[in-house]
Steps between C-alpha positions, in 0.01 A plus 500: 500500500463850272808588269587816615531728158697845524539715213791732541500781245782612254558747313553853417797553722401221799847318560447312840252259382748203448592525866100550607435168250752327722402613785147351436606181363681452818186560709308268344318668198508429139626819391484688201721759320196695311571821247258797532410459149370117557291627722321787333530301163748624279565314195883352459504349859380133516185445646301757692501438886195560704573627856179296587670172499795605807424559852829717563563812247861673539589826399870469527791783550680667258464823286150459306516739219832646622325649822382754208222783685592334860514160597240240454297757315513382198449110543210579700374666213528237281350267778206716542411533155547110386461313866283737687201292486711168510659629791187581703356175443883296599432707814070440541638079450735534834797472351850690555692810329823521623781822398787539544730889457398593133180165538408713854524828349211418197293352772484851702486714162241281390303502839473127566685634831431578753100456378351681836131357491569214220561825233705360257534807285587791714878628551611612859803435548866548295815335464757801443812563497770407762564774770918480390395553130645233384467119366560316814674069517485421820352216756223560750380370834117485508297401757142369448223658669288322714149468427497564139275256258749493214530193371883495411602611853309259730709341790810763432634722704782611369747425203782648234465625158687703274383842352589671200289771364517879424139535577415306807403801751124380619288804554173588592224775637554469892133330552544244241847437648276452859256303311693228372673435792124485693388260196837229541588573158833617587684166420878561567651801592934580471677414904819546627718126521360490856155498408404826639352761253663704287354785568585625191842519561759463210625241426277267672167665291712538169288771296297646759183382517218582733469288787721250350313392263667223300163266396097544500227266442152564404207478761430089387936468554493301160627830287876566677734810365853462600812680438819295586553177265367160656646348166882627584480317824404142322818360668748504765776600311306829326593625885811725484616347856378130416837420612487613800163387564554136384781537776255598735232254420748228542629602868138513573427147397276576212553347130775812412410394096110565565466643108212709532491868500251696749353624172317164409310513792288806350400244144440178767220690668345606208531136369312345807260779511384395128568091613253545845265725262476361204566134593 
């Protein structure tokens, strides 16, 4: 059976890669807490990593360079300029490139998404800031759409995350909006707690963004962008009602201490994706 190898990057102003190690570990991959400067070779670190030698890369939430020139920007600098090539061939080798907020926000600014026609360098879409204006802690109901190839969401059709971002707002140009819905590559998009869209209402779609659009994959599904936090939802009690629901679970005659969050259910996909793969 393959080892399933992650690298999660740190660094710089990333803060949720501790959870988004866990989160990993607990679906089955040998995970790895890597610093940006391992990987582009900076001296003082320990040895230098090679992205060749994972399956899953990570680029985590947080504030990467204080959010300094908009958000994202400039980590995927520093990505493009050290890891562009690396990058391209992780992708060419069928392997997966997961973000997450700030990790989601590099991939678009770096144009690894939405990568209409396999481009892997073109921009056309932003992350931007929140219709209210303002840094936004919340939790989400998303529901998966049907008929999308990414990798992370097979077999879902709905779940809970929480959100908490000041630039989260997904916008595009109207066709490419059209386009990615034609394409499947819109992954997850923000519902109301009865499954039924958002419709951009507030607070169900929590910063405004087009379509309600909370996660895109590339065209291959193996390259997923998503904006609430998988890694906060690692277990039951991250939930704030997981009193209430271990309540409910238990009048319905499920296990009411099931310890899993809906969040790990994003890193087990990837995990058997690289297992039935790579295997």
């Amino acid at each position: 059976m393959t080892t399933v190898k992650a690298l999660v990057l740190t660094g710089y102003g990333l803060n949720c890669d501790y959870e988004t190690d866990f989160s990993l570990k607990l679906a089955g991959a040998e995970s790895h807490r890597v610093h940006m400067n391992q990987l582009i070779g900076i001296n003082g670190l320990g040895e230098r990593a090679r992205l060749e030698d994972y399956h899953i890369f990570v680029v985590g939430g947080g504030f990467s360079w204080g959010d300094d020139h908009g958000a994202g920007v400039l980590m995927a600098s520093k990505l493009r300029h050290h890891l562009g090539d690396q990058i391209a061939q992780f992708i060419g080798d069928g392997k997966l490139i997961l973000g997450i907020c700030n990790g989601f926000q590099a991939l678009v600014n770096l144009g690894l998404l939405p990568a209409f026609d396999l481009n892997y360098q073109e921009r056309r879409v932003a992350l931007t800031y929140n219709d209210s204006g303002n840094f936004i802690n919340t939790w989400v109901n998303l529901k998966a759409v049907s008929g999308s190839p990414c990798v992370f969401t097979k077999g879902m059709t709905s779940l809970e995350l929480p959100v908490r971002h000041g630039e989260g707002k997904f916008y595009g140009a109207a066709e490419d909006i059209a386009r990615l819905f034609e394409n499947g590559q819109v992954a997850l998009q923000y519902a109301e707690s009865t499954g039924d869209a958002a419709k951009g209402r507030w607070p169900a779609n929590p910063n405004g963004s087009l379509a309600d659009i909370a996660g895109i994959c590339d065209p291959t599904g193996r390259v997923f962008g998503i904006m609430p936090h998988p890694e906060a939802f690692n277990h039951f009690t991250n939930h704030p009602e997981w009193t209430l629901k271990k309540e409910k679970r238990g009048r319905q005659g499920l296990n009411p201490d099931d310890p899993e969050g809906d969040g790990i259910r994003i890193f087990r996909n990837g995990v058997n994706f690289i297992m039935e793969t790579f295997g």
